[in-house]
N, C-alpha and C positions, 0 to 999 in steps of 0.2 A: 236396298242398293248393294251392288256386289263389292266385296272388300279389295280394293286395290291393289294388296298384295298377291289376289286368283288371277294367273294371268293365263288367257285362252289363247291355243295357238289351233282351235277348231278342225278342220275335216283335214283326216290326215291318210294322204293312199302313197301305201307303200309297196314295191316289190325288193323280192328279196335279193339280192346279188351277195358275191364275197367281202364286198362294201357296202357300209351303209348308202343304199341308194338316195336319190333327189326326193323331195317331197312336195307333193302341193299343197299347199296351204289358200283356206279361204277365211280371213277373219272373219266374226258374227260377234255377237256382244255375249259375254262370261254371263254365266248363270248366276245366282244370287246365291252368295254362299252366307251362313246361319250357323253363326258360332252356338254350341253349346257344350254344357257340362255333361261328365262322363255321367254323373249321379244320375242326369233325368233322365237316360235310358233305360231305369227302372218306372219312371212314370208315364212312361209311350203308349200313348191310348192305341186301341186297332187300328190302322193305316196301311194297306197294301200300297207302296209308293204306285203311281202313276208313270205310262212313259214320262222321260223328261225328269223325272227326281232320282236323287240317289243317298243312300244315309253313307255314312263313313262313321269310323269308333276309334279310336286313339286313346289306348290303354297301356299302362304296365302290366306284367304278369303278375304282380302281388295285388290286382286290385281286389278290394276286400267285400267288396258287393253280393260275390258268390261264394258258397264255403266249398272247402274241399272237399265236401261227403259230395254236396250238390255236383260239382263240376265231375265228379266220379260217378256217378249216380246216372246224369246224360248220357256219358259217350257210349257206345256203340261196344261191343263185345270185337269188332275189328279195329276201332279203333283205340281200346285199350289196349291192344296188340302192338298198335301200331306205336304207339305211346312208349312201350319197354322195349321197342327196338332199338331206339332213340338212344346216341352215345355219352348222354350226361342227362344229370338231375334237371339240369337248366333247361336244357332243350326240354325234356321230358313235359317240364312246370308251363313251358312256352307253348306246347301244343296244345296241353287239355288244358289251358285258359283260352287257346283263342278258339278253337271247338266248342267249350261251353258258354264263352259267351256270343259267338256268333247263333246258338240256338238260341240264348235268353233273347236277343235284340230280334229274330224273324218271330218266336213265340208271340213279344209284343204286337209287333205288327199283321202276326196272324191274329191276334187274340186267343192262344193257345197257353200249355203250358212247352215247357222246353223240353222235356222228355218224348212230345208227339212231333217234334219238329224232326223230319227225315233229313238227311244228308247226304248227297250223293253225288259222284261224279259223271258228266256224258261222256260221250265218247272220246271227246279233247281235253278228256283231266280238265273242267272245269265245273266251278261248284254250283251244286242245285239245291235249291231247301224248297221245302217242301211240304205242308201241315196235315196231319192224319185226317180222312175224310173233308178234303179240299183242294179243289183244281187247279187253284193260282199255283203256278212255281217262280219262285223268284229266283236270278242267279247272285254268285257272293265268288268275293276274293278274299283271302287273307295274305298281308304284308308285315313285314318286317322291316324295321330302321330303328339302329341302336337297340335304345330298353322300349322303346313302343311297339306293341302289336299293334294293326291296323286291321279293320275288314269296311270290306264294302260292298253294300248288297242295292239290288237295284232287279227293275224289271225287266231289262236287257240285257245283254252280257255289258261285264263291267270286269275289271282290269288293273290293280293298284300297284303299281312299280315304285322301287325307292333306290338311292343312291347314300352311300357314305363316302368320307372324302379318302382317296384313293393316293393322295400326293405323289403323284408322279407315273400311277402301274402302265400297264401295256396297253389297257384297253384306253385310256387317258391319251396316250400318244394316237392310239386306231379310230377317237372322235377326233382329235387335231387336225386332222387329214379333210375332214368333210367340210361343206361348204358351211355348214351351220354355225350362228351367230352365239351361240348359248353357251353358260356355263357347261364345261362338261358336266357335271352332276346333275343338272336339269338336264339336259340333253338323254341321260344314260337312266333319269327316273324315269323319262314319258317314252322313251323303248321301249323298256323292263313291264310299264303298264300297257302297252298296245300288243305286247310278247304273248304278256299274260289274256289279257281281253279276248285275243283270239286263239288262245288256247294251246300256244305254242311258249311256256312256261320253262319248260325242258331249254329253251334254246338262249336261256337268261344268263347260264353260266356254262352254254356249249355253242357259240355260234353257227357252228354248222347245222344244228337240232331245226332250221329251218327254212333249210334252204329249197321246202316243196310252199314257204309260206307267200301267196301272193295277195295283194289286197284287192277283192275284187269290191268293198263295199267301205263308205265311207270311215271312219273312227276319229271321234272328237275326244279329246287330250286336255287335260289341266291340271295346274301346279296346283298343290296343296301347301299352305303356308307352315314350314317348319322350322323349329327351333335349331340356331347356330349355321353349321354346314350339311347337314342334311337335306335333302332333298325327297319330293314327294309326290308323285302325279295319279291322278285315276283317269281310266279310257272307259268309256261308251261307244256302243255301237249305235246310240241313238241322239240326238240332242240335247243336252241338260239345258233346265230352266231354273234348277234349285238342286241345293248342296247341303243337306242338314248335318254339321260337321259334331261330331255328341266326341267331348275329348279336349274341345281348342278352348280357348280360354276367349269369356265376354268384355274382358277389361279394356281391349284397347283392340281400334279396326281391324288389323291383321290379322286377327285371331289365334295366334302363337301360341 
């Protein structure tokens, strides 16, 4: 049964203007979201999700699952580049955790280890994994809200947008304006994740970054249930039927 707190605002076609354009919206019924803990991402049998499924991960960067030879060990000789570019420790610690566990959680589901998992971007800076000697490619997001990293990998492109509370900024006043019924912060997550999904990421905190973006193909949108005032949405480009959340807590429906 999907948790009441996932609430679907389904196929969403947008174009792009100097304003957020109108939206059409077609209700369907939410996918079945499936709280679970961050820990059983170590016990993920093989599973290449299917259209229609998507995993999500909700972690701190201290999480202690991986060591740091390991998480050092995975990345990539560009992306430890990319890593000491980075203007603080903090940042630094935030990328090569959510890089190395974005390869441990496709490894599982390849049935791989995570040093053969490839990582790579197409042509619209969006992520591909990838597993040595195997065809499947799954695509992945990685998101940020507050101290959680988030990713989310799926067989289609997939899109994870967040919002923090903003009390009062510019862009706060430039959602006011539109016809829409939403908190801003819902409103400014499931943009941020349809920006991302289609691969127009850049235009998250440059609004003009896409202004060549038109929707010609449906994209289905939903809240992720998060703690306080954060907010949290992922976009597909395909239907979801299931939501295996590895991160949210089993104690209570919402999965908070």
């Amino acid at each position: 049964m999907a948790s009441p707190a996932l609430t679907e605002i389904s196929r969403v076609d947008r174009t792009c203007e100097s304003r957020p354009p109108p939206r059409r919206v077609d209700h369907g019924p939410p996918p079945q979201f499936v709280p679970l803990r961050m820990n059983e991402t170590l016990s993920m049998g093989p599973c290449v999700p299917p259209p229609g499924e998507v995993f999500v991960f909700r972690f701190r960067s201290q999480w202690q699952r991986i060591s740091a030879h390991d998480a050092a060990t995975w990345l990539t000789q560009d992306e430890t580049r990319r890593a000491a570019l980075l203007p603080s420790p903090a940042l630094r610690y935030r990328y090569i955790s959510s890089r190395a566990v974005l390869r441990l959680a496709v490894a599982r589901l390849f049935g791989c280890e995570p040093d053969a998992v490839d990582l790579r971007d197409d042509a619209k800076g969006r992520l591909l994994a990838q597993a040595a000697g195997r065809n499947e490619v799954l695509r992945a997001d990685i998101g940020y809200a507050g101290v959680w990293i988030m990713l989310g990998i799926s067989a289609t492109h997939v899109g994870l947008g967040t919002s923090l509370p903003s009390f009062g900024s510019a862009s706060d006043d430039l959602l006011a304006d539109t016809a829409s019924t939403l908190p801003l912060g819902s409103q400014r997550a499931r943009d941020n994740s349809m920006l991302s999904a289609a691969g127009y990421r850049s235009a998250i905190d440059n609004p003009g970054g896409a202004d060549d973006f038109t929707a010609t193909e449906p994209w289905y949108v939903f809240d992720l249930p998060m703690p306080g005032q954060l907010c949290a949405s992922i976009c597909s480009s395909a239907p979801l039927n299931t939501i295996h959340a590895f991160g949210w807590s089993k104690r209570n429906g919402n999965g908070r």
